[in-house]
VEXPARO-785690 format. One record per residue (C-alpha): x, y, z; residue in three letters. Coordinates in pm, whole numbers, plus 50000, padded with zeros to 5 digits. Each point is the difference from the previous one (the first is absolute). Example, Ala and Ser with C-alpha at 12.3 -4.5 7.8 and 13.67 -1.06 7.14 Angstrom:
512304955050780ALA;501375034449934SER;
//
This chain:
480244965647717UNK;502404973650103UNK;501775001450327UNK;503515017150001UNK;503574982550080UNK;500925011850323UNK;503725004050091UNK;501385012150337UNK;503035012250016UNK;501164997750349UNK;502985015850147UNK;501844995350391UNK;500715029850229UNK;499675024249722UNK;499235040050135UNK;497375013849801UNK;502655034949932UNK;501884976749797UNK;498305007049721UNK;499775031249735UNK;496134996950006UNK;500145011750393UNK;502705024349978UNK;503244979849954UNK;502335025249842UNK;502784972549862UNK;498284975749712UNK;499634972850175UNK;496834988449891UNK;499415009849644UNK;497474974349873UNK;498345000250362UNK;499145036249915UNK;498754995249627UNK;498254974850135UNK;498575025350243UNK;499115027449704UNK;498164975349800UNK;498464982250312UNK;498895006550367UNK;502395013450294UNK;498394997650376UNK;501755029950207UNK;499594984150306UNK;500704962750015UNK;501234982050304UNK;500324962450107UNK;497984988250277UNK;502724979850191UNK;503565011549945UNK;501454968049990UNK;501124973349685UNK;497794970150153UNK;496455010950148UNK;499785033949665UNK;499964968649746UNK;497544979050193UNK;497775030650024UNK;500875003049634UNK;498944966349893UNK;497044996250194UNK;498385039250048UNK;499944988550398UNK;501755018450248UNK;503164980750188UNK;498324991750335UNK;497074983849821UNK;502364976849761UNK;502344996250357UNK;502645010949725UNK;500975028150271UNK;503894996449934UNK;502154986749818UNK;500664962149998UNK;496864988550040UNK;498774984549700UNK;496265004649757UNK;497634981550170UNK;499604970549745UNK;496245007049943UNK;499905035849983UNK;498345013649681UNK;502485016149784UNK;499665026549695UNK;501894966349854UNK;496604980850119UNK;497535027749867UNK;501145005549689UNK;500734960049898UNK;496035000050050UNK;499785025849797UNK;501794985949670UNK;503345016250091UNK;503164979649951UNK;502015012950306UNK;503394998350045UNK;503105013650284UNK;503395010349908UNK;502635011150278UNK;499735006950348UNK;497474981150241UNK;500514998050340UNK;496774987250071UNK;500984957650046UNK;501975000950304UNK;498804999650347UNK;502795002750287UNK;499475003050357UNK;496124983850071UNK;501404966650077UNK;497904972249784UNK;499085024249766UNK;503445005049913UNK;501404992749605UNK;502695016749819UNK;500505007249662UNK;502335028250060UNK;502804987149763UNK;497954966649833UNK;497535001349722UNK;496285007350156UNK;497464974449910UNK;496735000149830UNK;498205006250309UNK;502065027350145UNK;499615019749668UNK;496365018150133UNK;498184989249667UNK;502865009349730UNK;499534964049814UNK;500615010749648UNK;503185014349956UNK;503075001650312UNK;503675012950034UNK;500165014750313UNK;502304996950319UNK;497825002050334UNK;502945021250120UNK;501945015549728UNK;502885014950216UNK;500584966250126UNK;500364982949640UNK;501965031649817UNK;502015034349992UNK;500385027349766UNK;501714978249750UNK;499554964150070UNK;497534975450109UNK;497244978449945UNK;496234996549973UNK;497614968549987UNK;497654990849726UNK;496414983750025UNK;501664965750031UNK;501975010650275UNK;503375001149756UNK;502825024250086UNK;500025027649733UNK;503255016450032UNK;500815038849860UNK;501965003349735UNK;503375008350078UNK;501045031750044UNK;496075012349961UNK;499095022550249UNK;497264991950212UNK;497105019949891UNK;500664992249630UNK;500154964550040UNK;496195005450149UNK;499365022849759UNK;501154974249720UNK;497954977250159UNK;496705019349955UNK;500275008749645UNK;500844962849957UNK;497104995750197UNK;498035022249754UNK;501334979549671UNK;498704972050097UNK;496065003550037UNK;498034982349856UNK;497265030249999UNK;496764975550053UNK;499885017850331UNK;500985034450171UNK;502394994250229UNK;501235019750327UNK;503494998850049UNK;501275010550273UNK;503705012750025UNK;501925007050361UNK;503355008449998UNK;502335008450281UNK;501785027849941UNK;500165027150111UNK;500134978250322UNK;503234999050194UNK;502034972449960UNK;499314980050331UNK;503994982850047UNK;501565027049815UNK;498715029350207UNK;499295020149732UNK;498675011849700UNK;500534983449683UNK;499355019249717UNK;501554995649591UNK;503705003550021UNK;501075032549913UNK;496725019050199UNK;502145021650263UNK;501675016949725UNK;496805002749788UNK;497315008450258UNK;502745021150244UNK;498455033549967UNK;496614995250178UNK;498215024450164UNK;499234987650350UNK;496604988050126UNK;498685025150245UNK;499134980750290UNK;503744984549949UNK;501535036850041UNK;502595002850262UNK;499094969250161UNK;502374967350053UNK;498914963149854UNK;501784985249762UNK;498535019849651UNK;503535023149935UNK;501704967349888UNK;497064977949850UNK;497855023949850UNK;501385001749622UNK;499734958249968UNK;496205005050122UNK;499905024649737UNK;501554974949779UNK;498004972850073UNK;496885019749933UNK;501275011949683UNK;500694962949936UNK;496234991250057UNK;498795029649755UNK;502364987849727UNK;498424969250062UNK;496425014650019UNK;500375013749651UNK;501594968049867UNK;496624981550069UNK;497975027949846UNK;501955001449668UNK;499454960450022UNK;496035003350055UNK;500085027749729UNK;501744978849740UNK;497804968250081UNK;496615022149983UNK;498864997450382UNK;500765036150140UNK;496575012449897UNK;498184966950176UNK;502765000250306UNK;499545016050336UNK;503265006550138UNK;500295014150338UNK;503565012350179UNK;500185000850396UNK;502454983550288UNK;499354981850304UNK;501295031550227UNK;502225029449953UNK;503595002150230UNK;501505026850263UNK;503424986149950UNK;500614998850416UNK;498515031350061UNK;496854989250215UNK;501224965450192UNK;503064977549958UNK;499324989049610UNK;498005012049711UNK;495934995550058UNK;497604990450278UNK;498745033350122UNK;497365021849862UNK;502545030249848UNK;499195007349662UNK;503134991949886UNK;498964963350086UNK;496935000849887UNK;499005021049716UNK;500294983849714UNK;499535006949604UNK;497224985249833UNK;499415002949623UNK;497504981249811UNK;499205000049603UNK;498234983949761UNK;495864991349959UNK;498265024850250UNK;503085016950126UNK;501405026249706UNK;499955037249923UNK;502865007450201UNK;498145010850347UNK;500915003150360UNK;497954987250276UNK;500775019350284UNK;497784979850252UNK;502094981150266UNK;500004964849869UNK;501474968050158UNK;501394964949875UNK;497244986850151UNK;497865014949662UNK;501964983949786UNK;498244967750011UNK;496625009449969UNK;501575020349657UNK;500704969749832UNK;497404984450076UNK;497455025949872UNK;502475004349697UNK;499284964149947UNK;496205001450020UNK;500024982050316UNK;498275015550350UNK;502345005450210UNK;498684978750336UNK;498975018150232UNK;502974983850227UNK;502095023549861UNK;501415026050207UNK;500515026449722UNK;498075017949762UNK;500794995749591UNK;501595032049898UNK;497765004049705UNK;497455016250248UNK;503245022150109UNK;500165011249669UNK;496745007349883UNK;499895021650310UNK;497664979850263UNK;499145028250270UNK;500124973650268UNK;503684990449945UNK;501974991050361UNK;501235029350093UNK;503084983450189UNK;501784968549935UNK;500644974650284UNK;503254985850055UNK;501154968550213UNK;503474998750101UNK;501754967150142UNK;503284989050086UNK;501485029650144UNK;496735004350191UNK;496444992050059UNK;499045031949811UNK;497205022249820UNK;499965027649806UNK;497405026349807UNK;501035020049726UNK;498055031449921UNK;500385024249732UNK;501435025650296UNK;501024973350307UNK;501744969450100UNK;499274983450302UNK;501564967250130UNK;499344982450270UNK;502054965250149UNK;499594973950282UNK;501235008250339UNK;503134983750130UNK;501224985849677UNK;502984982050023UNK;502164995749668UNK;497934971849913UNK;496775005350089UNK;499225009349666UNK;501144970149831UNK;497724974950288UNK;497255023250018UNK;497515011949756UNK;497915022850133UNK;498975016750385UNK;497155008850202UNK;501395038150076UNK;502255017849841UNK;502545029550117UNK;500265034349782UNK;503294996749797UNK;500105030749744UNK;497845026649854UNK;500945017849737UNK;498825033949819UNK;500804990749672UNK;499195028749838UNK;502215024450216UNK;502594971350045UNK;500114978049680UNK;503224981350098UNK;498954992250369UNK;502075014650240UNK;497955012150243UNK;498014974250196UNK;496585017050158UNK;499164971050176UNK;500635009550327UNK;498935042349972UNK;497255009050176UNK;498675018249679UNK;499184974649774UNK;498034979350277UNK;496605003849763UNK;501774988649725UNK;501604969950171UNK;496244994350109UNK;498655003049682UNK;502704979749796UNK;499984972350248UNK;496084996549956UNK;500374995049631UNK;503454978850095UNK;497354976550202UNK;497404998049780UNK;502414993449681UNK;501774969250280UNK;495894988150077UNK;499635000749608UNK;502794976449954UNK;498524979450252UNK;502315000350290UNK;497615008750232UNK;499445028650267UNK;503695018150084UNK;500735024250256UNK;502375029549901UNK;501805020250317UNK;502225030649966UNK;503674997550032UNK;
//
């Protein structure tokens, strides 16, 4: 059998309750859901770093941030990291990047410094992507809803079409992308939009015009009940721009359908991190709240149909080791992750947590259990000790959660005197999952 097309279809900041498939009552995400009937839907997903930067150099390279020193934003791809890019070019893959980056720039380490914020990113920057480019290293920087600009493999400016909202002209871009194979090879394209990402110098949400009116009625998240943030006024433009991904989503499927690749295509759906619209800190992500970090993850195509749910926590970090295997390469066993395909056919020594780093806000750590979530950060922080620091020798108790008698978080346990063996025995695993990902010995105190 000859390996499959792989396609990732990679959204920013998107909550995995956006979507029909895990209970989203407005249709929102139409195709996301077929997709999810004829395919494979993982209950549980969540990043492993809630953050744009460090989730996609996990992403790209299956290693966790401190071991890429990718901890935060702004720091670039170490130039000779090996990517999926890398692994699958040795494979026979044609491999190609559409969209957002932000894996080029480096600010803030002195010499290492380069930016490619707002400039077309080189050859070198591109972590292996040498076949096919349009991409942006930061996309916010070069566009808004309805205007902007990409650059090209040659490092030409490739403007939108006038008028052409964002995620369309990316989605025209793919199917273009998609016309124009040659089909000697498979390929693995790999598509990263922005939205729904806030708009960094608007302040806001940009979704299609017209999505406050259409998208008005919403039920509201529960862990956004009665609390303050910002959600109120931004939440029907997320809504939007999620429904503007999912028309776009369906687009490229009706394009692989009429060019005779769905049946020899793995697609797979998921976002860098979810958003808890000001609820948790002072901005949208960067804390371990499942609004922030569960996300929805949907793959179909060659080993992933039937329309199934895996209801094993997974992470991001198992997404690399998936395509990989879906390729009929072995994963390496650098790889932090495990492939999903064991997830699915039911492997009885699947992680029974996921591990999650947390920068920029902090020097944090979380577990995620089926039943608890337990976070720990570094002592003292100041405001930016999570953006010059990536990791700590001890860590303080920050929250514990009984997710099953409090699924939206509002009770912190940290701190009660009955949960002490808990705290004990989720900050053994916490350690262990921290030595695994090989930062070392920590120490964990209570609050």
């Amino acid at each position: 059998m000859n390996p499959p097309n792989v396609i990732v279809f990679f959204s920013d900041q998107q909550r995995w309750d956006t979507a029909g498939c895990y209970g989203q009552r407005l249709p929102i995400t139409p195709h996301l859901d077929r997709m999810a009937e004829e395919g494979v839907r993982f209950e549980h997903a969540f990043t492993c770093q809630p953050v744009c930067g460090p989730a996609r150099a996990c992403l790209q390279t299956g290693k966790w941030a401190t071991q890429t020193g990718c901890y935060r934003n702004a720091i670039g791809l170490p130039r000779d990291e090996k990517t999926l890019a890398h692994w699958l070019s040795e494979a026979g893959y044609e491999v190609g990047y559409l969209g957002k980056w932000h894996l080029a720039s480096t600010r803030g380490l002195g010499e290492r410094d380069v930016n490619f914020e707002t400039v077309a990113v080189p050859p070198e920057y591109r972590g292996g992507y040498r076949d096919f480019w349009l991409a942006s290293d930061v996309l916010e920087f070069t566009s808004h809803g309805y205007d902007g600009h990409m650059f090209d493999g040659e490092m030409r400016q490739r403007d939108f079409p006038p008028g052409r909202y964002r995620v369309e002209a990316l989605g025209d871009w793919a199917i273009e992308y998609l016309q124009t194979r040659r089909g000697d090879r498979p390929f693995f394209l790999f598509v990263s939009f922005i939205e729904p990402h806030h708009q960094n110098d608007h302040e806001r949400f940009e979704g299609p015009v017209g999505s406050r009116q259409r998208f008005g009625d919403y039920d509201v998240p529960g862990d956004l009940v009665g609390t303050e943030g910002d959600w109120q006024e931004q939440y029907p433009d997320y809504l939007g721009c999620c429904a503007a991904l999912d028309a776009n989503l369906g687009r490229l499927r009706a394009e692989l359908e009429r060019l005779g690749r769905s049946d020899d295509t793995l697609l797979l759906y998921s976002s860098d991190h979810g958003c808890h619209f000001k609820t948790r800190n002072a901005e949208y992500k960067r804390s371990c709240h499942e609004g922030c970090i569960r996300i929805p993850l949907v793959a179909c195509g060659p080993g992933f149909r039937g329309g199934q749910v895996v209801r094993e926590l997974v992470s991001l970090m198992d997404v690399p080791p998936t395509i990989l295997q879906a390729a009929g390469v072995t994963p390496p066993g650098s790889m932090g992750g495990r492939a999903l395909q064991e997830a699915l056919a039911g492997a009885e020594d699947w992680p029974g947590e996921v591990f999650l780093q947390i920068s920029e806000s902090q020097v944090g750590r979380a577990i995620r259990t089926e039943r608890w979530k337990y976070s720990v950060q570094a002592p003292g922080d100041l405001p930016r000790d999570g953006w010059n620091r990536s990791a700590s020798k001890v860590y303080v108790e920050e929250n514990l959660y009984d997710l099953q008698a409090d699924p939206h978080e509002r009770n912190n346990l940290a701190d009660d005197p009955a949960h002490a063996a808990v705290r004990a025995e989720l900050a053994g695993r916490l350690k262990r999952r921290m030595a695994e990902a090989g930062e070392g010995e920590a120490e964990i105190v209570g609050v």
